[in-house]
One Martini backbone bead per residue (centre of mass of N, CA, C, O) as a GRO file, in nm:
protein
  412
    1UNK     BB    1   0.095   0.038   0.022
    2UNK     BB    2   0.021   0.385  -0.070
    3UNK     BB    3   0.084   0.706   0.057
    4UNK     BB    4  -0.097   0.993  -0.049
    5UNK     BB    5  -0.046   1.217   0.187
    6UNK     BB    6   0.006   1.522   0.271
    7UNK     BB    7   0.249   1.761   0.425
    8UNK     BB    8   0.264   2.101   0.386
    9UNK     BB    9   0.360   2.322   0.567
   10UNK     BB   10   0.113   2.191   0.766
   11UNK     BB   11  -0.080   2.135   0.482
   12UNK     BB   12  -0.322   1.943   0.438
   13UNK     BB   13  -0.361   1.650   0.193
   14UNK     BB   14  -0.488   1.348  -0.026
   15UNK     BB   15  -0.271   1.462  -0.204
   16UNK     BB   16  -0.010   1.672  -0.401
   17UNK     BB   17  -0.245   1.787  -0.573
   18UNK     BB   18  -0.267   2.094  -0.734
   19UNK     BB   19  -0.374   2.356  -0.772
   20UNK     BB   20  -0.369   2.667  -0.920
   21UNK     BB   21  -0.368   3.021  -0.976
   22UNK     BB   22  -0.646   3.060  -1.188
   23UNK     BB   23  -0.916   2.943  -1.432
   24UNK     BB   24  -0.932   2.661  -1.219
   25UNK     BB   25  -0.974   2.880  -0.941
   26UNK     BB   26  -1.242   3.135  -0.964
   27UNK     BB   27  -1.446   2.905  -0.821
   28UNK     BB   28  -1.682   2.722  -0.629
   29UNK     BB   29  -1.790   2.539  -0.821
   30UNK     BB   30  -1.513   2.432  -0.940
   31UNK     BB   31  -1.417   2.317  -0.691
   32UNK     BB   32  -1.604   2.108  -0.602
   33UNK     BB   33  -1.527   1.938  -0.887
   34UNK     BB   34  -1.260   1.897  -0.814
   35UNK     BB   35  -1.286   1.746  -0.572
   36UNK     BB   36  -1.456   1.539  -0.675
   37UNK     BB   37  -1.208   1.421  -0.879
   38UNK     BB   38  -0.954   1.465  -0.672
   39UNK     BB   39  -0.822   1.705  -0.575
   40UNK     BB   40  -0.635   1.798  -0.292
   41UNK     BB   41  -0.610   2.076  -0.394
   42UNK     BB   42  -0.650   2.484  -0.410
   43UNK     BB   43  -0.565   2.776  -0.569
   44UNK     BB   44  -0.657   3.058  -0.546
   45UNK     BB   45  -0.744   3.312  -0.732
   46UNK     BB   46  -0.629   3.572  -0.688
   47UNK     BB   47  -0.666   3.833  -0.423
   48UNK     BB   48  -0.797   4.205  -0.429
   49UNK     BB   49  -0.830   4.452  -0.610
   50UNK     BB   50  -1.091   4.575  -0.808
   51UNK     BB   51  -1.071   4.485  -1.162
   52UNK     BB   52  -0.978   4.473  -1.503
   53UNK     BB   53  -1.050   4.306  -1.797
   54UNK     BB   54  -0.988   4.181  -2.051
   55UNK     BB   55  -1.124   3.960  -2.330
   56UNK     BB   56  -0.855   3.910  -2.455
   57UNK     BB   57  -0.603   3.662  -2.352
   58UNK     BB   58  -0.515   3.401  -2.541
   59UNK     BB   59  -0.241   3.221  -2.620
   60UNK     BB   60  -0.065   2.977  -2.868
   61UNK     BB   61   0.151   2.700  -2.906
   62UNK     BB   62   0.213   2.516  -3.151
   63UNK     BB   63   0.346   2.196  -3.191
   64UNK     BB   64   0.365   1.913  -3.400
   65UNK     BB   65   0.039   1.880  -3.316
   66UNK     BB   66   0.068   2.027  -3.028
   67UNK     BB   67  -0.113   2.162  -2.847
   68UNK     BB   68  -0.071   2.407  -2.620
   69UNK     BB   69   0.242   2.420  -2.536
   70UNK     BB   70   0.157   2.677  -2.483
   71UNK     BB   71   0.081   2.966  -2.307
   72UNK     BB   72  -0.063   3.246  -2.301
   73UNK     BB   73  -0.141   3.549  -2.068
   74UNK     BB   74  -0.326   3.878  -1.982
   75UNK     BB   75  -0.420   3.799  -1.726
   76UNK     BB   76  -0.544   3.877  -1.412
   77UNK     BB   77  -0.677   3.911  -1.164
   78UNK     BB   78  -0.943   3.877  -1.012
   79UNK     BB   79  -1.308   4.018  -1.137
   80UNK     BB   80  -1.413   3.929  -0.839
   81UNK     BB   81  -1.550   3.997  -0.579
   82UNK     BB   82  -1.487   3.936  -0.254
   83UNK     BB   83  -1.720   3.845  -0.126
   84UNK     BB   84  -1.780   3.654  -0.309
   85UNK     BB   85  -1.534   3.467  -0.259
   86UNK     BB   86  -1.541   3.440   0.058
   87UNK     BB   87  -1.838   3.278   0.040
   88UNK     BB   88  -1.692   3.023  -0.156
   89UNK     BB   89  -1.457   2.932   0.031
   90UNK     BB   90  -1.675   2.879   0.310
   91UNK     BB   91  -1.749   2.658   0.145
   92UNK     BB   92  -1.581   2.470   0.031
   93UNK     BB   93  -1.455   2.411   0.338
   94UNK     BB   94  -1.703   2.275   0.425
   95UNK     BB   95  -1.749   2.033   0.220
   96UNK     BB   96  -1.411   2.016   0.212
   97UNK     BB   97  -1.207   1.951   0.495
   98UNK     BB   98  -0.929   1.804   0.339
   99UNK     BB   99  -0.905   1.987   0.167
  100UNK     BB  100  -0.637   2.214   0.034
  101UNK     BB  101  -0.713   2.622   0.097
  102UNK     BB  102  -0.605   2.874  -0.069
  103UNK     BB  103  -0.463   3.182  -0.057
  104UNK     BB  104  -0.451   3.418  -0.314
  105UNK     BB  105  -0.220   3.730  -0.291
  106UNK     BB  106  -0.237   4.114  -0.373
  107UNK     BB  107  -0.117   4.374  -0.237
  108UNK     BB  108   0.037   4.696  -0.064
  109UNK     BB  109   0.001   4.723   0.188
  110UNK     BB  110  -0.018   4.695   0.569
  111UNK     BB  111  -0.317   4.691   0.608
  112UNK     BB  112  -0.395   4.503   0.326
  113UNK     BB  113  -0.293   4.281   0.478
  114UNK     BB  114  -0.423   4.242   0.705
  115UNK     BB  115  -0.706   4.255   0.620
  116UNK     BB  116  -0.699   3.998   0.413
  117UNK     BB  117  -0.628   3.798   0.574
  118UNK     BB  118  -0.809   3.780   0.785
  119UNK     BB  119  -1.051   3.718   0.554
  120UNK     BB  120  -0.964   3.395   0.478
  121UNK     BB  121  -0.935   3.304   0.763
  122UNK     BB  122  -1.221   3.296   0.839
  123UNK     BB  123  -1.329   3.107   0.617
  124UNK     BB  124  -1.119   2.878   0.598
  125UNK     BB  125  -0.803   2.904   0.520
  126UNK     BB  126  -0.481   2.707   0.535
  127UNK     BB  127  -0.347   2.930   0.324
  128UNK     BB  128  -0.107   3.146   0.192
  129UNK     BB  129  -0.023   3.332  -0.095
  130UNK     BB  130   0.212   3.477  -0.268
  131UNK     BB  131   0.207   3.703  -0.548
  132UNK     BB  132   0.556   3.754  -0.701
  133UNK     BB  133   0.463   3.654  -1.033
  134UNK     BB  134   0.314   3.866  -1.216
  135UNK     BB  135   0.425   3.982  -1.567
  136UNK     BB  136   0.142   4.149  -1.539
  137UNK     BB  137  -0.020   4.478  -1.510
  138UNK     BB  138   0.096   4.446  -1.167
  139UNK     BB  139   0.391   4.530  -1.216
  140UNK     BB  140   0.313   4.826  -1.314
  141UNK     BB  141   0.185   4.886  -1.012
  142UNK     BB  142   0.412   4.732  -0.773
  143UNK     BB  143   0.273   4.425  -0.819
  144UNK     BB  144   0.441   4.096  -0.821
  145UNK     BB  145   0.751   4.101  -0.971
  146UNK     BB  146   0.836   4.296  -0.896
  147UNK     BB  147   0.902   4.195  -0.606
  148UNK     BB  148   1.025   3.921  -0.688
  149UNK     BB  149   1.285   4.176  -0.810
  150UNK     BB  150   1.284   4.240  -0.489
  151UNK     BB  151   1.433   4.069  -0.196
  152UNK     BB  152   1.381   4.316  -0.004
  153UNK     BB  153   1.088   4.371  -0.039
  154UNK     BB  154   1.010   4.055  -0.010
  155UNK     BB  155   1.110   4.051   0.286
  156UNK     BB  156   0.881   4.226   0.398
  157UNK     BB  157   0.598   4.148   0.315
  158UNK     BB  158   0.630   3.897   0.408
  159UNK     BB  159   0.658   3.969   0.735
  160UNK     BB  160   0.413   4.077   0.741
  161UNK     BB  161   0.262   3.861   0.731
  162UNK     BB  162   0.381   3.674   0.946
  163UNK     BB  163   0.228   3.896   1.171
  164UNK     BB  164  -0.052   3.814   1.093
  165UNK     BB  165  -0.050   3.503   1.044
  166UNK     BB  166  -0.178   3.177   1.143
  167UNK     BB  167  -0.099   3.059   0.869
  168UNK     BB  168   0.068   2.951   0.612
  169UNK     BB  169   0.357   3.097   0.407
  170UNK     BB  170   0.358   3.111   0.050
  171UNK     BB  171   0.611   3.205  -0.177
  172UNK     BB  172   0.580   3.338  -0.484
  173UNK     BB  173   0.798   3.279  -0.772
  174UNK     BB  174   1.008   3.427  -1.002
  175UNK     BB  175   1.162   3.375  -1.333
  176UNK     BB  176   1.224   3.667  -1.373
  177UNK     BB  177   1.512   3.600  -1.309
  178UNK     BB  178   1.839   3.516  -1.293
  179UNK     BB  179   1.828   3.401  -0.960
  180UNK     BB  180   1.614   3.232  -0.759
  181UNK     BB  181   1.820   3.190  -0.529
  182UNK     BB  182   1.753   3.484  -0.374
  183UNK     BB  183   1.436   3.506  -0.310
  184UNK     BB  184   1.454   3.231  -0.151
  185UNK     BB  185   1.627   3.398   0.093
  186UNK     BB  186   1.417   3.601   0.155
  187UNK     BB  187   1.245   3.493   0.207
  188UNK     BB  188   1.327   3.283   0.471
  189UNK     BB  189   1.391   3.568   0.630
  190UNK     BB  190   1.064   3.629   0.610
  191UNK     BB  191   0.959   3.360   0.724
  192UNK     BB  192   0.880   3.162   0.544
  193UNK     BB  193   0.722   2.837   0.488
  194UNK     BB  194   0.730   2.864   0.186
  195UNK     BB  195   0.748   2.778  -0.170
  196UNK     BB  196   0.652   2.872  -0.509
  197UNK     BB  197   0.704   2.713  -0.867
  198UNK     BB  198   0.662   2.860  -1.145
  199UNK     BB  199   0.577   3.127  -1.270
  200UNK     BB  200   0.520   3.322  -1.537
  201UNK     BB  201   0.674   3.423  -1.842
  202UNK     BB  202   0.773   3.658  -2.016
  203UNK     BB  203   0.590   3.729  -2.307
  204UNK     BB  204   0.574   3.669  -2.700
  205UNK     BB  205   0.414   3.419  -2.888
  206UNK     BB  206   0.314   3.627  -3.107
  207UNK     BB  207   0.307   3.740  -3.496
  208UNK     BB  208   0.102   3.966  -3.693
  209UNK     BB  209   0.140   3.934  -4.062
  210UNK     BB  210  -0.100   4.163  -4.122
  211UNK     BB  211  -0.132   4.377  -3.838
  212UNK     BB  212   0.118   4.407  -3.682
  213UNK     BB  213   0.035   4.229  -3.407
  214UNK     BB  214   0.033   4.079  -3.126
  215UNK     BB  215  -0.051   3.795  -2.903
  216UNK     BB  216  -0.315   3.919  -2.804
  217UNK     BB  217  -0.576   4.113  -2.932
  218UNK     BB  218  -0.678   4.443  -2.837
  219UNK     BB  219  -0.793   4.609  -3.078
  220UNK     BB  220  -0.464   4.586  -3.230
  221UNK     BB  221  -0.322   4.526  -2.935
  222UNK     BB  222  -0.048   4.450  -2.681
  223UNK     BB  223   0.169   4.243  -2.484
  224UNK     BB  224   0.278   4.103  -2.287
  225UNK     BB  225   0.285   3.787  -2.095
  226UNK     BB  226   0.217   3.439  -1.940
  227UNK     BB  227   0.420   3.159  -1.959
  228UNK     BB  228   0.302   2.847  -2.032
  229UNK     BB  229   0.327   2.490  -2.044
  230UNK     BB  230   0.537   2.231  -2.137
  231UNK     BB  231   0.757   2.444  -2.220
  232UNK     BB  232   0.811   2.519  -1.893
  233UNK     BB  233   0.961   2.244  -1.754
  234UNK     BB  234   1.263   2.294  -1.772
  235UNK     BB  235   1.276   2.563  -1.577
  236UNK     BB  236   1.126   2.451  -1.361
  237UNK     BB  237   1.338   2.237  -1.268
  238UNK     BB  238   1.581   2.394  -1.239
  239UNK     BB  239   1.450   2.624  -1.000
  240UNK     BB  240   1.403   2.376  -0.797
  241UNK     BB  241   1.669   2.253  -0.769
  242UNK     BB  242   1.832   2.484  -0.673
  243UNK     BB  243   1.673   2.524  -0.416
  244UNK     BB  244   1.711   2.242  -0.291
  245UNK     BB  245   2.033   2.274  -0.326
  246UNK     BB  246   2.037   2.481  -0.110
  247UNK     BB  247   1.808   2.467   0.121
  248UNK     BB  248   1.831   2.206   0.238
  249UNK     BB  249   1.463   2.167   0.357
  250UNK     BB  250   1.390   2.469   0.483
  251UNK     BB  251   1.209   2.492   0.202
  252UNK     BB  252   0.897   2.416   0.050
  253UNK     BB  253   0.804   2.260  -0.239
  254UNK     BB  254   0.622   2.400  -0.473
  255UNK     BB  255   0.551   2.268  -0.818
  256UNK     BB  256   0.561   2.446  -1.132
  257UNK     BB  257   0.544   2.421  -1.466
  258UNK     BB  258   0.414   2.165  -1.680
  259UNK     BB  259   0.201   2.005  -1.543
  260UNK     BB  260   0.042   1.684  -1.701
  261UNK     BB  261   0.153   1.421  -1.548
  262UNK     BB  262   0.269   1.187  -1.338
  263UNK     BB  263   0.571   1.197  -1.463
  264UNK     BB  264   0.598   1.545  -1.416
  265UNK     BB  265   0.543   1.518  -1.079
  266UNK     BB  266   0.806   1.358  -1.007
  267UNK     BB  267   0.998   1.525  -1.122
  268UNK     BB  268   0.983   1.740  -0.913
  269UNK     BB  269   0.988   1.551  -0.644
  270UNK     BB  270   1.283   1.462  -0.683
  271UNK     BB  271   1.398   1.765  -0.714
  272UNK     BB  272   1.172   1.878  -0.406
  273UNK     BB  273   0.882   1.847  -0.444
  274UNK     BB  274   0.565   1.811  -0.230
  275UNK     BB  275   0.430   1.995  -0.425
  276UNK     BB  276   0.200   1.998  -0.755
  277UNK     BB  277   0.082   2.246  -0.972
  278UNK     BB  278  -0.176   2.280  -1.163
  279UNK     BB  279  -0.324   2.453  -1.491
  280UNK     BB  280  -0.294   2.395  -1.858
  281UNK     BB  281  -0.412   2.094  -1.859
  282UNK     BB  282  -0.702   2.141  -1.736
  283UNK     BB  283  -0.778   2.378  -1.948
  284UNK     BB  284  -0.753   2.136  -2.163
  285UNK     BB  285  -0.883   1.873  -2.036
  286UNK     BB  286  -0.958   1.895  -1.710
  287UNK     BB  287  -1.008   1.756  -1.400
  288UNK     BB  288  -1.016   1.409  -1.495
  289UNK     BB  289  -0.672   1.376  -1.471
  290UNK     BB  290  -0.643   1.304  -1.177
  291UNK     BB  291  -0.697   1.000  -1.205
  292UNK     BB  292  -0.468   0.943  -1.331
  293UNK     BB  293  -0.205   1.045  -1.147
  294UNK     BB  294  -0.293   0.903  -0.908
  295UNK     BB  295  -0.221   0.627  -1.012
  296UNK     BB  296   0.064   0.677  -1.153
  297UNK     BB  297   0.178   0.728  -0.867
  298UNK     BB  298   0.122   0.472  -0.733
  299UNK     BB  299   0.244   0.281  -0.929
  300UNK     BB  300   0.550   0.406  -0.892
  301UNK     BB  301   0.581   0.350  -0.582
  302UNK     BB  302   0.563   0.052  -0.579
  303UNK     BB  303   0.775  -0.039  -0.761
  304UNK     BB  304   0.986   0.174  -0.579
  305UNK     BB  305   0.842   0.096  -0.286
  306UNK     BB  306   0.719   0.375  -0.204
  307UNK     BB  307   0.506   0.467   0.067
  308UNK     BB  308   0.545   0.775   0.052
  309UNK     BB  309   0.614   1.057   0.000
  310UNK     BB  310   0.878   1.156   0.088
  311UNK     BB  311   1.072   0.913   0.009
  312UNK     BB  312   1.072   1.088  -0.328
  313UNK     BB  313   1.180   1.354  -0.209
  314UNK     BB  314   1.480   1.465  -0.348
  315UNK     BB  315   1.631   1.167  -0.472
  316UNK     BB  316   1.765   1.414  -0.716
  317UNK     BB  317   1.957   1.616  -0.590
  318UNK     BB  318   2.247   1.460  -0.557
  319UNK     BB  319   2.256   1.463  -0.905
  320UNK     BB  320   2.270   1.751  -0.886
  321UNK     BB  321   2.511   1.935  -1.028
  322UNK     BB  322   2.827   2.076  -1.142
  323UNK     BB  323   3.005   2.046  -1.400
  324UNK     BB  324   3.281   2.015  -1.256
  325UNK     BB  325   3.138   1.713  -1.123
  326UNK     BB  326   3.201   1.577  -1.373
  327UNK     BB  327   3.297   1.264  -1.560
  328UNK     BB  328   3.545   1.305  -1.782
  329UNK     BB  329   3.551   0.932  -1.822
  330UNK     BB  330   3.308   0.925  -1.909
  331UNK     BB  331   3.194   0.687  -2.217
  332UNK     BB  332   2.973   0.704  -2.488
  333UNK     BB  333   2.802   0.570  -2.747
  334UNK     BB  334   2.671   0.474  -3.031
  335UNK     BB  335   2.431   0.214  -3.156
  336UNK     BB  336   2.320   0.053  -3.454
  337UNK     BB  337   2.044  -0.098  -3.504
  338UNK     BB  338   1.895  -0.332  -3.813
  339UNK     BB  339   1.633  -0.421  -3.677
  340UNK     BB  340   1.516  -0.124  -3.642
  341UNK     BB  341   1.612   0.045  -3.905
  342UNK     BB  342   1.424   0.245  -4.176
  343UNK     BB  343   1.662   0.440  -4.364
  344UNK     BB  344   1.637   0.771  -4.326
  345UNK     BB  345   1.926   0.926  -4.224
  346UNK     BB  346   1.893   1.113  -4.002
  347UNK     BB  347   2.166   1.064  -3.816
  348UNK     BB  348   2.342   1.164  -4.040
  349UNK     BB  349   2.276   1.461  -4.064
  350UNK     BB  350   2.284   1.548  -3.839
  351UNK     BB  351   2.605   1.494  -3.752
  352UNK     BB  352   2.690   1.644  -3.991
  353UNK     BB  353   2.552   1.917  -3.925
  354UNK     BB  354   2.531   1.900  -3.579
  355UNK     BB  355   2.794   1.754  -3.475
  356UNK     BB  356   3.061   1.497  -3.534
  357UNK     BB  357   3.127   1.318  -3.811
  358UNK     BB  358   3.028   0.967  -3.750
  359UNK     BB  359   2.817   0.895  -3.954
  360UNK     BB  360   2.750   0.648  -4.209
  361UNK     BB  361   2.651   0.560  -4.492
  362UNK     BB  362   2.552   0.287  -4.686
  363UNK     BB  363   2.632   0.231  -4.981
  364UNK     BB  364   2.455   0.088  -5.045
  365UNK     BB  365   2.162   0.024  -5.259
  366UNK     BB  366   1.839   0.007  -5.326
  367UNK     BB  367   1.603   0.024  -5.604
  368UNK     BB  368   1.454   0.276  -5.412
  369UNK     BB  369   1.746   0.443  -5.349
  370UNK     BB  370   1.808   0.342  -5.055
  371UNK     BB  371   1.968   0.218  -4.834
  372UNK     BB  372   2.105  -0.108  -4.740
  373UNK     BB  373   2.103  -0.075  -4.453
  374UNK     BB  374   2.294   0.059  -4.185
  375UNK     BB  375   2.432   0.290  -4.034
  376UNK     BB  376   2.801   0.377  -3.953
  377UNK     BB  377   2.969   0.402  -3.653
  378UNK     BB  378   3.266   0.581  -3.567
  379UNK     BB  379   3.386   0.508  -3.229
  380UNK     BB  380   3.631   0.731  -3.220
  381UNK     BB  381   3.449   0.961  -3.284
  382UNK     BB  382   3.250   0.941  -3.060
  383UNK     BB  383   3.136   1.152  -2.828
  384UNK     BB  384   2.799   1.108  -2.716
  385UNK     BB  385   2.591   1.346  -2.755
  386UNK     BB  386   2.291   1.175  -2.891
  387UNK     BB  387   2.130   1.322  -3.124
  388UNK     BB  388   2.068   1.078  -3.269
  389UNK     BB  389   1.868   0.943  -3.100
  390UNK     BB  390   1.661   1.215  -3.091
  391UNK     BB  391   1.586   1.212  -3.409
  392UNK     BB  392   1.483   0.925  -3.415
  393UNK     BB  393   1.195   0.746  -3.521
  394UNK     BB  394   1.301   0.450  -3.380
  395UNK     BB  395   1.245   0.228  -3.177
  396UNK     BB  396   1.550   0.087  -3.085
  397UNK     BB  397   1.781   0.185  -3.321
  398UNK     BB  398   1.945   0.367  -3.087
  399UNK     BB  399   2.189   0.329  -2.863
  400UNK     BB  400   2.366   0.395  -2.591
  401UNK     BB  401   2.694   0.308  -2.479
  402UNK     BB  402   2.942   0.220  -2.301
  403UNK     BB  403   3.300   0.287  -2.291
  404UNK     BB  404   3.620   0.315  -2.329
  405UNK     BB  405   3.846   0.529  -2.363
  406UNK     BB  406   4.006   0.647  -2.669
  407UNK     BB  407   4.285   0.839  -2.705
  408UNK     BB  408   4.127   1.055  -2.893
  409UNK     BB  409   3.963   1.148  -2.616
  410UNK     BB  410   4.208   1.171  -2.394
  411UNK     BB  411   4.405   1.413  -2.570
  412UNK     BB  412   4.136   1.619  -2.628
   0.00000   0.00000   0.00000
């Protein structure tokens, strides 16, 4: 048996799932059909002063047939009424009193903080996020990413929240800055509970090549917004990763960006998140992806014995080192196997225009002008790169083998 019951910076939840603060997590209907599909938690939607949002909002990036593999968004926070969210933030919290209730939270001064916790504390919200990252229409304000994007003011409202909440405070942190762990060092500073990472990227999507004007059009003009969705999971891994590596356990990360299915959670959790947000998969597909995450993540802790969350959190952060501290003699080569290969030579073409020119056409021809056999690796010249494996469309023709380093590898 595995248990997937998770308690976050002492927040507890029925497993490590939580929505993030976003467009499925804007009313108190949504979360109950969320929590009734089995989500753990959820970040209400940020709250802060009365504002307005524009129309056109979205933005996506398709690449090679996938869907929204990106997705740009200029939409700022809540612009439903206080009163309203937390009417229905009380009812959600009465109804499943399990399920873990975060209020996303952004306002400017210390009055607006104090009266703001206090208000969400009544209603019954298990903890607060700090909203220091989003990089669209409130950085222009003076708060979310500005404030992310300056440390010492960073660790000043978060210390500020720290003296009025009686819940855990997790500070989300802003992508768009040089070194996230310096965000991360003034949190704890300031005292909080915990980070979450990562928000969303300043970007602009796309550009219409006929009205000269970026995606989305608001009228025939845009702005910047805030990019998200599997295209920026490989910086959310390295930015959280980042962080498990120095602060070594002191500050709990809850992990965002591009986390679509069990396997990118999985990810997450090994390089040291112990709760993981999901926003634009739920977007694309519904909240009953749910379903999927839950079992594929039991199913891969039994496979590795581990019983509980604790024990596959940050199993991979000992492994995330300095380039200076990898292995210089260690050695694999490329190997291509003929009952695999489909006789494409793209592995030749890569190689000779983008690599390091070590793998030969067959010289054969069949009668339909194709090379007949595969590619061959010449292994002393082949530094090891993977681009072959990477490029091949065939599973199984192309493995890296581990090798003794020849000569002219190492006098190289």
């Amino acid at each position: 048996m595995v248990d997937l019951t998770t308690s976050f910076a002492g927040i507890q939840s029925p497993n490590p799932f939580w929505l993030a603060s976003a467009p499925p997590t804007n009313s108190g209907p949504q979360l109950m059909r969320a929590f009734e599909a089995g989500w753990g938690g959820a970040v209400w939607k940020t709250l802060g002063k009365p504002i307005q949002n524009v129309s056109s909002r979205l933005s996506a990036l398709d690449y090679q047939g996938k869907k929204m593999a990106g997705l740009n968004n200029i939409e700022l926070i809540t612009d439903r009424p206080l009163e309203v969210n937390l009417r229905e933030m009380e009812e959600v919290k009465k109804r499943f009193p399990k399920n873990a209730l975060i209020a996303s939270l952004m306002v400017e001064t210390k009055q607006e903080w104090k009266e703001i916790i206090r208000q969400v504390e009544d209603v019954g919200c298990d903890g607060i996020e700090l909203n220091f990252g989003c990089p669209h229409g409130m950085c222009e304000r003076g708060m979310g990413s500005a404030v992310g994007q300056e440390p010492a003011l960073l660790e000043k409202i978060t210390s500020w929240t720290k003296e009025y909440a009686k819940v855990p405070v997790i500070v989300k942190l802003t992508p768009n800055i040089t070194d996230v762990t310096v965000p991360a060092e003034a949190a704890l500073r300031g005292g909080a509970d915990a980070v979450s990472l990562i928000n969303t990227i300043k970007s602009i999507i796309s550009v219409d090549l006929d009205r000269f004007a970026p995606y989305p059009m608001v009228n025939g003009k845009s702005t910047n917004g805030g990019y998200c969705g599997p295209a920026v999971k490989p910086i959310a891994l390295h930015m959280v990763g980042a962080i498990a590596r120095q602060q070594k356990g002191k500050l709990p990360i809850s992990g965002i960006g591009g986390i679509s299915n069990w396997n990118d959670a999985v990810e997450f959790m090994l390089l040291g998140a112990s709760s993981v947000q999901v926003c634009t998969a739920v977007m694309h597909y519904g909240y009953r992806i749910i379903e999927d995450m839950v079992q594929g993540l039991s199913d891969y802790m039994k496979e590795k014995n581990f019983h509980s969350i604790p024990e596959l959190v940050g199993k991979a952060v000992p492994q995330f080192t300095d380039w200076g501290s990898l292995d210089l003699n260690y050695h694999h080569v490329a190997e291509i196997h003929e009952e695999h290969c489909i006789g494409c030579n793209l592995c030749v073409v890569a190689c000779d225009d983008g690599a390091h020119q070590c793998i030969d056409l067959n010289p054969e021809l069949r009668t339909d002008g194709f090379t007949r056999g595969a590619p061959k690796v010449r292994e002393p010249e082949c530094v090891g790169c993977n681009l072959c494996l990477l490029v091949c469309p065939s599973p199984g023709a192309i493995t890296m083998e581990q090798r003794t380093k020849h000569a002219h590898h190492l006098s190289s």
